[in-house]
VOGU-3710 file (C-alpha; in Angstrom, 3 decimals, decimal comma):
1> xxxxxxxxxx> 0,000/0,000/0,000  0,799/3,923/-0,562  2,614/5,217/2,395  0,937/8,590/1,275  -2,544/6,938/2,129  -1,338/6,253/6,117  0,203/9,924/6,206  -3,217/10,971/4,899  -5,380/9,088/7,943  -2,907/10,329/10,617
11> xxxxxxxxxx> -3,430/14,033/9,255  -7,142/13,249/9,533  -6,704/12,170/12,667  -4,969/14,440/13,820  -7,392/17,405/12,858  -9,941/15,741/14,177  -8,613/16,008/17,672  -7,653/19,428/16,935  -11,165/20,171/16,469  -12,428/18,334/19,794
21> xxxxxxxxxx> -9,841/20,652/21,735  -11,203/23,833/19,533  -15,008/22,508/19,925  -14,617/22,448/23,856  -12,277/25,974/24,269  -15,474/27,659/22,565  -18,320/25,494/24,121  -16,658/27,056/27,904  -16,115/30,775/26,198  -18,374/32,104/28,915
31> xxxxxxxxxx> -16,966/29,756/31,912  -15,909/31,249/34,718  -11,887/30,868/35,170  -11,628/28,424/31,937  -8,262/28,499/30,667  -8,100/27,297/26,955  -6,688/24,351/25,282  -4,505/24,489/21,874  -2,967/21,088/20,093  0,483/20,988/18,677
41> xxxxxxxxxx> 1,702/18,356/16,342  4,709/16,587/15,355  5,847/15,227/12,535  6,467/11,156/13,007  10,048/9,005/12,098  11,110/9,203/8,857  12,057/6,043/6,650  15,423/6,184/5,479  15,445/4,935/1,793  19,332/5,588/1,502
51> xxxxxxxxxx> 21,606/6,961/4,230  24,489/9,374/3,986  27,883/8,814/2,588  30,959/10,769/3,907  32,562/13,133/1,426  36,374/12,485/0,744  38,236/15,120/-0,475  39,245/15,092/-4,118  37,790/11,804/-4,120  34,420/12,065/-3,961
61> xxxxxxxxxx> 31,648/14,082/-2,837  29,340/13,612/0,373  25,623/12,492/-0,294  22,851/12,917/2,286  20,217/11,032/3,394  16,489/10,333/1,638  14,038/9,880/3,632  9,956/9,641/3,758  8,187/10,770/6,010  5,296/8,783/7,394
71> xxxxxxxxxx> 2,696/11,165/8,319  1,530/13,449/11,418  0,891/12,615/15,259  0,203/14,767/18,297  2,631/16,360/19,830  0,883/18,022/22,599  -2,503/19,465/23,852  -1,191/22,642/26,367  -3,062/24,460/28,728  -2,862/28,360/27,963
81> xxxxxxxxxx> -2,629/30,337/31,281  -3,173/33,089/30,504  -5,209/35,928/32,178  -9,169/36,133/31,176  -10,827/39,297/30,990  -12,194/40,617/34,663  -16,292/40,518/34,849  -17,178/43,002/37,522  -19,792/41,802/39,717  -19,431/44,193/43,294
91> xxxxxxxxxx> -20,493/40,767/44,940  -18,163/40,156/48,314  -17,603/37,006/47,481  -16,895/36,813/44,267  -12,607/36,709/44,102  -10,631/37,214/41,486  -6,478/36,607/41,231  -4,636/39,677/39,872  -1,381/38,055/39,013  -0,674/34,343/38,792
101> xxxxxxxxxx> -1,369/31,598/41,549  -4,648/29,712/42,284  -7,162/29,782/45,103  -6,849/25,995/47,266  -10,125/23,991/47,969  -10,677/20,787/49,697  -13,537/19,082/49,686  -13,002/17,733/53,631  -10,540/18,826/56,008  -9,266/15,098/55,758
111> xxxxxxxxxx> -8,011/16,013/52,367  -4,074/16,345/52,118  -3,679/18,098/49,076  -6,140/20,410/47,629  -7,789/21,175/44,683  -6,694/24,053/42,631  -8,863/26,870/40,702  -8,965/30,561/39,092  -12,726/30,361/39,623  -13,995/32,634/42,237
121> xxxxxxxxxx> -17,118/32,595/42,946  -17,709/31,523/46,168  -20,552/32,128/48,568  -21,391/31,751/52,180  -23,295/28,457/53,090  -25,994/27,740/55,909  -22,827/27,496/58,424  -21,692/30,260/57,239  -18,608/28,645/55,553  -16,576/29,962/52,412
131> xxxxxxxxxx> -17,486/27,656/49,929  -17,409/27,059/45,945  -20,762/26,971/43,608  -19,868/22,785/44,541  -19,286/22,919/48,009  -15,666/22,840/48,525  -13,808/24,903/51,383  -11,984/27,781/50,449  -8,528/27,339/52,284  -6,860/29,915/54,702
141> xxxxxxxxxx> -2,808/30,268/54,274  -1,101/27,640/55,818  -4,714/25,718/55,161  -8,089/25,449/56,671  -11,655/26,344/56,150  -12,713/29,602/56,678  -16,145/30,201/59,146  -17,452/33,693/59,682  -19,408/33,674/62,952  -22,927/34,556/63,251
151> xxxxxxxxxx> -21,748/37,950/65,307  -20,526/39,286/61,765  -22,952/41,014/60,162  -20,788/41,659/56,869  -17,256/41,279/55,516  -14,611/43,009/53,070  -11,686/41,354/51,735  -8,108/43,253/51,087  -6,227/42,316/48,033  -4,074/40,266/50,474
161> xxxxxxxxxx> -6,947/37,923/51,227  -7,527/39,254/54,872  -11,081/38,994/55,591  -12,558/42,060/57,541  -15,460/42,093/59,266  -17,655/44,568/60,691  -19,436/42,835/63,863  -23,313/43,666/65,121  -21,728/46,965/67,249  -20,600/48,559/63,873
171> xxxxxxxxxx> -16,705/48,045/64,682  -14,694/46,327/62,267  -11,243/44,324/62,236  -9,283/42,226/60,117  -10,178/38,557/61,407  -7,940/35,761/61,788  -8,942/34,197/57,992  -6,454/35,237/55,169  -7,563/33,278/51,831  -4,500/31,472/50,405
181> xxxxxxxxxx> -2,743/31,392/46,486  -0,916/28,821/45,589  1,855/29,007/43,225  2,613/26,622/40,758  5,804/26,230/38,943  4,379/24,424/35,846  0,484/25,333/35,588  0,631/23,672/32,151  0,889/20,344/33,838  -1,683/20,474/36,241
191> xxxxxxxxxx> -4,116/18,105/35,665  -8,241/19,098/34,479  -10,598/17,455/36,897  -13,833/18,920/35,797  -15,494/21,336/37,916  -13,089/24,509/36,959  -10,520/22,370/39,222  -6,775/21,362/38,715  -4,686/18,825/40,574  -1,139/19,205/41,674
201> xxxxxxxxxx> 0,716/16,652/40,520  4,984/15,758/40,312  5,581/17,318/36,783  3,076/21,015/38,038  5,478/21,900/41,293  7,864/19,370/42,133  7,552/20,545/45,759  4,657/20,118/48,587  1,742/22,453/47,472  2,325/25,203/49,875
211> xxxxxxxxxx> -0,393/27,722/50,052  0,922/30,878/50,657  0,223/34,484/51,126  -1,762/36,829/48,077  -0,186/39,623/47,101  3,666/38,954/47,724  5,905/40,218/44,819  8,311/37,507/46,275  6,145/34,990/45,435  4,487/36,059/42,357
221> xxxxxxxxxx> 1,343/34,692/43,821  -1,067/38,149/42,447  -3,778/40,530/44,504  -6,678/39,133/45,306  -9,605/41,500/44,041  -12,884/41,277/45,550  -16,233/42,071/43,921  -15,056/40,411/40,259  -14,488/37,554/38,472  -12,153/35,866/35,863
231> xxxxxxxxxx> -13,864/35,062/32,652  -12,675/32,223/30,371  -9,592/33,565/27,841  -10,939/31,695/24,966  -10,619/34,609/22,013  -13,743/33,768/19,527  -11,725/35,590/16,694  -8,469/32,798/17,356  -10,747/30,129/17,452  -12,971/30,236/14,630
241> xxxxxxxxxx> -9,297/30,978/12,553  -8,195/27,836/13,621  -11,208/25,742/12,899  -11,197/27,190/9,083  -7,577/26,188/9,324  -8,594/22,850/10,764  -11,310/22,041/8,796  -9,135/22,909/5,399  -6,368/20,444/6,875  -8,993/17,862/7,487
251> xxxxxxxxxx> -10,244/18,042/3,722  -6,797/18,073/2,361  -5,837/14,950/4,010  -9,022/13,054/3,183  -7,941/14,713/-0,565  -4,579/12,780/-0,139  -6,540/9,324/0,900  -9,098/9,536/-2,187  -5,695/10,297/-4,898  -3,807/7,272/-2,958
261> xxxxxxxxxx> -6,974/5,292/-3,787  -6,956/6,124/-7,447  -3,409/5,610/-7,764  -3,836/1,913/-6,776  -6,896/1,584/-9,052  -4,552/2,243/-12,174  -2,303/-0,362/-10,530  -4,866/-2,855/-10,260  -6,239/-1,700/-13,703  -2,812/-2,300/-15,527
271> xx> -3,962/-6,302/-14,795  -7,162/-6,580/-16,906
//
């Protein structure tokens, strides 16, 4: 058979998945801290039909290599991190990260290593815990869920995550909650669970997730701004560009399968 036919299905293939990815970055355009996806390829070992031969000097001449190549495969499906466009929203609760870092959630306190997110919008539940839309806790520095007693009537929080409340009396004063950013050294690796969450993993920070202080330039970890959101960073324009480009490399390839076919029709015609 054609080699060209087999380079033609893995160039199919391969646009096909590049579709999936493009289909899901636009179905989440409007998700709330959705970070797109974009696939890279790679080209796949080449047959050698001849290899090279040294050049001697005066004697003869070098010759290189001719090879074939056999066709696409995937190289890689990243994560893009970067920023969304801020949605304000002038609700308390809703958080969003001015720099990079992630909030940490747990869904128990049993949990050793938390869930990460960009998604902010967390409300207050019926024990007047910091949750997400799901239910998770919304971890302090250093870790732990954060409770707001029944003797606060409302609550601010500084772009360093300190929570302040303002009691029944009127007074207010930073409490002992501070929400936590973690920083992670390779976001790109962190694995998609669904749910606008991420989990840490050996190739995303090599060392303990350590959540740490908002707001520290030493850390890079970003300001924590209250009363707005992240929005997904999915650019419509990008997209539909690179599902015309898709599509067009999808039809090619199929164009390459049907002239491979007709190619071994004349060979099997030449018998008659």
């Amino acid at each position: 058979m054609l080699r060209s036919m087999y380079s033609g299905i893995s160039g199919m293939r391969g646009f096909q998945t590049k579709l999936d990815v493009i289909g899901n970055n636009i179905a989440n355009v409007n998700t709330v801290g959705y970070k797109a996806g974009r696939v890279m390829f790679k080209d796949i070992l080449s047959q050698t039909v001849s290899g090279i031969t040294a050049p001697e000097e005066g004697v003869r001449g070098g010759v290189n290599a001719r090879q074939i190549g056999l066709g696409v495969t995937l190289g890689a499906i990243d994560t893009v991190h970067t920023p969304g466009s801020a949605m304000t929203t002038n609700v308390v609760t809703d958080l969003r990260i001015d720099g990079d870092g992630f909030f940490a959630v747990k869904a128990s306190e049993d949990q050793d290593v938390p869930y990460l997110t960009r998604a902010g919008n967390f409300t207050l539940d019926g024990a007047r815990q910091l949750v997400t839309a799901d239910g998770l806790f919304v971890q302090t520095e250093g870790g732990g869920n954060i409770v707001m007693g029944d003797e606060v009537t409302a609550f601010s929080i500084a772009q360093d995550g300190t929570i302040i409340a303002v009691n029944a009396d009127g007074t207010s004063a930073p409490t002992d909650y501070k929400i936590g950013v973690v920083k992670v050294a390779n976001p790109g690796a962190l694995e998609k669970l669904g749910g606008n969450l991420y989990r840490p993993n050996t190739n995303s920070n090599p060392d303990e997730v350590q959540i740490e202080s908002a707001g520290d330039p030493e850390l890079g970890t970003g300001a924590i701004i209250s009363g707005q959101l992240e929005m997904s960073n999915v650019d419509l324009t990008n997209e539909f560009t690179e599902m015309i480009v898709a599509q067009r490399g999808f039809q090619a390839n199929s164009r390459i399968i049907t002239t491979s076919d007709e190619v071994l029709q004349e060979v099997v015609n030449l018998k008659r």
